[in-house]
C-alpha positions as CSV (number, residue, x, y, z in Angstrom):
1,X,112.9,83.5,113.8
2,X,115.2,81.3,111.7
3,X,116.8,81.8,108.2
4,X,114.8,78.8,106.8
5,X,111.6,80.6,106.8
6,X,109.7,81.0,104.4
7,X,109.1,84.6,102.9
8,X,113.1,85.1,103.3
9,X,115.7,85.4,101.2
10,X,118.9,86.3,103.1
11,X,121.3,86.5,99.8
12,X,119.1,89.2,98.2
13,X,120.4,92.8,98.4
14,X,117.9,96.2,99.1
15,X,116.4,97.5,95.9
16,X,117.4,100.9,96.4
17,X,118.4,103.5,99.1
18,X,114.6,104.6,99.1
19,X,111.2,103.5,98.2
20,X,110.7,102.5,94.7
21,X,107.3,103.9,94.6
22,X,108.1,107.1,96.0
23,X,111.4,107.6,93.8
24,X,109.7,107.0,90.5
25,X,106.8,110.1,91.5
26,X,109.1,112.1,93.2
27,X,107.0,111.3,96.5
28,X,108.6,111.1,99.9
29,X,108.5,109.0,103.1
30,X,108.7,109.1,106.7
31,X,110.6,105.6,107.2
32,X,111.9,103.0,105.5
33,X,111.0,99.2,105.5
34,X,112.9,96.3,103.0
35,X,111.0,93.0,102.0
36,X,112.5,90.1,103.4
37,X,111.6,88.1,100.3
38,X,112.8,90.1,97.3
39,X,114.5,92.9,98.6
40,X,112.1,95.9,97.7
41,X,112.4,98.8,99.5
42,X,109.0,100.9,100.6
43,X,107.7,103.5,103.0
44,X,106.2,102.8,106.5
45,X,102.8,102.8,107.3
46,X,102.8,106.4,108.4
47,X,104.0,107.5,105.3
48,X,101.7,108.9,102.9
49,X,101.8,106.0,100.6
50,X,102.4,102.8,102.9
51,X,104.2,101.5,99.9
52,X,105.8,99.0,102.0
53,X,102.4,97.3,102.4
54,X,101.2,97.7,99.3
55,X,103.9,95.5,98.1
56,X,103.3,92.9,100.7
57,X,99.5,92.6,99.7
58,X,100.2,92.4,96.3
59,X,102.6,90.0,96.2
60,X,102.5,87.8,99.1
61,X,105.7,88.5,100.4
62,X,105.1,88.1,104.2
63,X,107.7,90.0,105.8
64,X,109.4,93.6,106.1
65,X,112.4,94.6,108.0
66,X,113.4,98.2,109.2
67,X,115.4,99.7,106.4
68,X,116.3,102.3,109.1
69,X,120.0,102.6,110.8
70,X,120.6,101.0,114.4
71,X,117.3,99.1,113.7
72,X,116.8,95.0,112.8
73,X,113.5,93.9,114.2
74,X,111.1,92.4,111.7
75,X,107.3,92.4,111.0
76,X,105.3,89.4,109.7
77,X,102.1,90.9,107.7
78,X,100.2,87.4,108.2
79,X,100.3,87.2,111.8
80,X,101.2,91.1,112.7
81,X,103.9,90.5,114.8
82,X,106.9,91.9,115.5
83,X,110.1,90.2,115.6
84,X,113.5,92.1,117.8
85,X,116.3,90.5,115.3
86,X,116.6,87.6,113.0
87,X,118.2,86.2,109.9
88,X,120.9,88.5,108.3
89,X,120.0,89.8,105.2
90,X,122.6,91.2,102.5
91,X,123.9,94.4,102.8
92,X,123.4,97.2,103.2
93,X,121.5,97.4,106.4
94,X,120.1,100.6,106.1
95,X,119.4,103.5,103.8
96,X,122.4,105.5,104.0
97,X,123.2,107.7,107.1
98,X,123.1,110.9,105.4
99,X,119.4,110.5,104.5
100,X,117.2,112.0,106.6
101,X,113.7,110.6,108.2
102,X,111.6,112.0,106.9
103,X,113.3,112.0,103.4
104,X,114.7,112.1,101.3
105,X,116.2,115.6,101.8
106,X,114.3,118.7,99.6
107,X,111.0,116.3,99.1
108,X,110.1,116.4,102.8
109,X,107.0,119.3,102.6
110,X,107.1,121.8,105.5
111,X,103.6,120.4,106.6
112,X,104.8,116.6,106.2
113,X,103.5,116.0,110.1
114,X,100.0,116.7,108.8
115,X,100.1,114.2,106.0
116,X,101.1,111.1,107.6
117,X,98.2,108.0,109.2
């Protein structure tokens, strides 16, 4: 995987420390995941709302990278592969350390294991 790609942009930062989607209904998430293109920031597929593919669908954008700490691997929604690594991609890295997974902290409901896909 190569910074010349199309689908990413390496200069454009995360929107947010958690997903858009989930922030403005006062939802939660179980993990994190950043588009590659424009920088949104939505939850995984096992989160309730798989905001992270919604986003892709609906605009195109082919790829997602973890938004998680100590992970950098890469998904491509056309092909649905999975990429260890690739280009950088402006900071931050991650959602911040002191955010829990599920998250974000007080949102998480007791039963959250039964809600996910």
């Amino acid at each position: 995987m190569t910074q010349e790609l199309e689908g990413i942009d390496p200069v454009v930062a995360p929107s947010g420390p958690g997903c858009m989607e989930c922030e403005a209904a006062q939802g939660w998430w179980v993990h994190l995941r950043r588009c590659a293109q424009c920088g949104h920031i939505g939850c995984c597929d096992t989160s309730p709302e798989q905001h992270a593919s919604k986003h892709a669908k609906d605009t195109g954008h082919p790829f997602i990278q973890s938004y998680e700490p100590g992970e950098d691997w890469f998904f491509d929604f056309r092909s649905d592969e999975m990429y260890s690594g690739g280009p950088e991609l402006a900071p931050p890295k991650h959602h911040p350390v002191d955010q829990p997974a599920p998250g974000p902290r007080g949102r998480v409901p007791a039963d959250w294991q039964t809600r996910i896909h």
